[in-house]
C-alpha positions as CSV (number, residue, x, y, z in Angstrom):
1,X,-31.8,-18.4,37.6
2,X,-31.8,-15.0,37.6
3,X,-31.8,-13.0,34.0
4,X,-29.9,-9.5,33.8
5,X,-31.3,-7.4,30.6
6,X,-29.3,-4.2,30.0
7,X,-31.2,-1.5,28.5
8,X,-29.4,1.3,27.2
9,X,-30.7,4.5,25.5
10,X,-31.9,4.6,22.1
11,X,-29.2,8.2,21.6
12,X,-26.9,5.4,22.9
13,X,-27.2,3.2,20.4
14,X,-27.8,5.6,17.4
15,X,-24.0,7.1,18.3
16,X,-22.4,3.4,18.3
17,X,-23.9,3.0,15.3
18,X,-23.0,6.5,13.9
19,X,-19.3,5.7,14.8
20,X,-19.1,2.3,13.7
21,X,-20.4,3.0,10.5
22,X,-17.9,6.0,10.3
23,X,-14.8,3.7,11.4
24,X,-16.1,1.0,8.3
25,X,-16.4,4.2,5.9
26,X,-12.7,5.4,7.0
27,X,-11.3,2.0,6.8
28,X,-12.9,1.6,3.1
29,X,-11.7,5.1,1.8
30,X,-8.1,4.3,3.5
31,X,-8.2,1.2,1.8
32,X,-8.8,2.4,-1.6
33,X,-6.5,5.2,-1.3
34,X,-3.8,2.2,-0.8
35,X,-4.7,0.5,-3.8
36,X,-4.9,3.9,-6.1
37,X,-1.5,4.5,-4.7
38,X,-0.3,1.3,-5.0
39,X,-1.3,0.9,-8.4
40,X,0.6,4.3,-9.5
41,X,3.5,3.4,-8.3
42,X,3.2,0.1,-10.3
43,X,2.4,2.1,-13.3
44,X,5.2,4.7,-12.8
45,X,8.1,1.7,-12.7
46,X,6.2,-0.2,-15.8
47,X,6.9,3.4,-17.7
48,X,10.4,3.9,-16.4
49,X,11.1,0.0,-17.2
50,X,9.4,1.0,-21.1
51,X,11.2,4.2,-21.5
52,X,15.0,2.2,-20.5
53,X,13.8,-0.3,-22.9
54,X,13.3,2.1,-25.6
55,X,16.3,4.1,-25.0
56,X,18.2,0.2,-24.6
57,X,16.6,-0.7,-28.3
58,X,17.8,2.4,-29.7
59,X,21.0,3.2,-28.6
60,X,22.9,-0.1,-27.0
61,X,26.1,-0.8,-29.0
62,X,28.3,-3.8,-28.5
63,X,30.7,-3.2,-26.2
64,X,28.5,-0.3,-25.3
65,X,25.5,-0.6,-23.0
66,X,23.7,2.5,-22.3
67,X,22.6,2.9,-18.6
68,X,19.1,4.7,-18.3
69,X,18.4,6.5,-14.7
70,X,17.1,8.3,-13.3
71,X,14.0,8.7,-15.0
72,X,11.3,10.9,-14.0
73,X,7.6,11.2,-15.3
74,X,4.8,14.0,-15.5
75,X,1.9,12.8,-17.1
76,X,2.8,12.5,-21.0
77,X,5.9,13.6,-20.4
78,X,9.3,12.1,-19.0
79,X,12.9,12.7,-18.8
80,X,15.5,10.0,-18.9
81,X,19.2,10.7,-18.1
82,X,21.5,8.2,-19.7
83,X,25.6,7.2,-19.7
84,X,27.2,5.2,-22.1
85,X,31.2,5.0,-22.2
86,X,32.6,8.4,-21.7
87,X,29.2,10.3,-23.1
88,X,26.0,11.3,-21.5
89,X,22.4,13.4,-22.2
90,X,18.8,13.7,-21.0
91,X,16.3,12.5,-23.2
92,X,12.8,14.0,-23.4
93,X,10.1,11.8,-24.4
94,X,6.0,12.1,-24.7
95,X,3.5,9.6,-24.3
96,X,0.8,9.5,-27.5
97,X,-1.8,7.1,-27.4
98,X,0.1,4.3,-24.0
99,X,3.5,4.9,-26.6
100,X,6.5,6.2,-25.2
101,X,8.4,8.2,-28.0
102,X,11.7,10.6,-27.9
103,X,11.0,14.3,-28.5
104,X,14.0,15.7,-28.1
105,X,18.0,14.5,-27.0
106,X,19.9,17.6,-25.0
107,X,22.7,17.6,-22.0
108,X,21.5,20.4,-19.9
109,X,19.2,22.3,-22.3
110,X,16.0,20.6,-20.9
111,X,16.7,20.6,-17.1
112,X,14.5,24.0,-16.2
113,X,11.0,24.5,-16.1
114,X,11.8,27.0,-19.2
115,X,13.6,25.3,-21.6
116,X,10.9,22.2,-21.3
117,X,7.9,25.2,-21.9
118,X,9.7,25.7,-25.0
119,X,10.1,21.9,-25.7
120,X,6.0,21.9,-25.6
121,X,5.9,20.2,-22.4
122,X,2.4,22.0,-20.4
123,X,3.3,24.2,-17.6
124,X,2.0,21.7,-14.5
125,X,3.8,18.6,-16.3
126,X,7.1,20.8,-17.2
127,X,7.1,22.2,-13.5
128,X,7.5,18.3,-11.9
129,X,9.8,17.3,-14.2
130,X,12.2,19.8,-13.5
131,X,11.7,19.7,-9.7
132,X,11.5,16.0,-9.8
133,X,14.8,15.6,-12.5
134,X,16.6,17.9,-9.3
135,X,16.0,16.0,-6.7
136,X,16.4,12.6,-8.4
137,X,19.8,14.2,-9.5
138,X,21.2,15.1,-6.1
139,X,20.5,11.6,-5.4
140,X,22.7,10.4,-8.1
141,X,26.6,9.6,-7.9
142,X,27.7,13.9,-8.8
143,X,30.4,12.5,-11.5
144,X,27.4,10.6,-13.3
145,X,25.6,13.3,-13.3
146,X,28.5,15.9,-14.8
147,X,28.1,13.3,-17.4
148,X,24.3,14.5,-18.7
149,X,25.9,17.9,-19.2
150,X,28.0,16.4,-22.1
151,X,25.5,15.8,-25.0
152,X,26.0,19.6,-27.1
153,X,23.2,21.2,-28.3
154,X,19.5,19.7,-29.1
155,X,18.7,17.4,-31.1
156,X,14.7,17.3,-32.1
157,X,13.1,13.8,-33.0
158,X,9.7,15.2,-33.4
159,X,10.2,14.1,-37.2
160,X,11.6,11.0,-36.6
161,X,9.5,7.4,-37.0
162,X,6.1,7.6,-35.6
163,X,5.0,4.9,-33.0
164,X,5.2,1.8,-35.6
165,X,9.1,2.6,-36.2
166,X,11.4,1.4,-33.3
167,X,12.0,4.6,-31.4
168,X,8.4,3.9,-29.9
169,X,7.1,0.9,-27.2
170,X,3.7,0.8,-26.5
171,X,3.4,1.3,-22.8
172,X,1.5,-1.5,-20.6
């Protein structure tokens, strides 16, 4: 019986090592990219579900159930759109301390990257919300969203009950 023994370079071996040991070290960063992304999005849908909530506990009337969407979220910061019968708004709201909490109620007066500035949203945060409320807009049925530009004027709810009151929902 006749034994064959390959013998191949050492360079050989160093660059199969090299590469496999690049290919694991891809595979792991991909991998927890997935799960970092994965887990946002998660995040992201508990807020919008806590922010419809709050807006539900607050403002749902027999006979009159408000619908919340869309909702978008910068950091601390998110907008809700909302309907209910005939009437409709945008609702600002801050997160302090994982609690969602309404700053401010307007129809069109909080849509721009300006008018959220002066709401005290940051610059980076104000800048998504507007280009994010946009596009989740022109995604929305156009007469539903006619209906957002129907709430007059701003109403502030800075003063208003502090996370213990019901306007607030701690976040998950």
């Amino acid at each position: 019986m006749v034994r064959t023994i390959m013998v191949v370079p050492v360079r050989r071996c160093s660059g199969l090592i090299k590469t496999s040991l690049l290919i694991k070290t891809s595979l792991g960063a991909l991998s927890l990219m997935l799960i970092l992304l994965t887990g946002n999005a998660a995040r992201a849908a508990d807020a919008e579900a806590d922010i419809a909530r709050l807006l539900h506990g607050m403002f749902d009337k027999p006979g009159a159930a408000l619908e919340v969407a869309p909702v978008v979220i910068a950091g601390d910061f998110a907008i809700a759109d909302w309907t209910q019968g005939e009437m409709g708004g945008r609702a600002l709201l801050r997160r302090k301390q994982a609690v969602w909490a309404i700053t401010l109620c307007a129809g069109d007066g909080i849509k721009s990257r300006e008018a959220l500035r002066q709401a005290g949203v940051p610059e980076q945060e104000a800048a998504s919300l507007a280009r994010d409320l946009a596009a989740a807009e022109s995604k929305a049925d156009p007469q539903r969203v006619a209906m957002f530009s129907r709430f007059e004027g701003l109403v502030t709810m800075e003063g208003a009950p502090d996370p213990a009151h019901s306007n607030a929902l701690p976040t998950k």
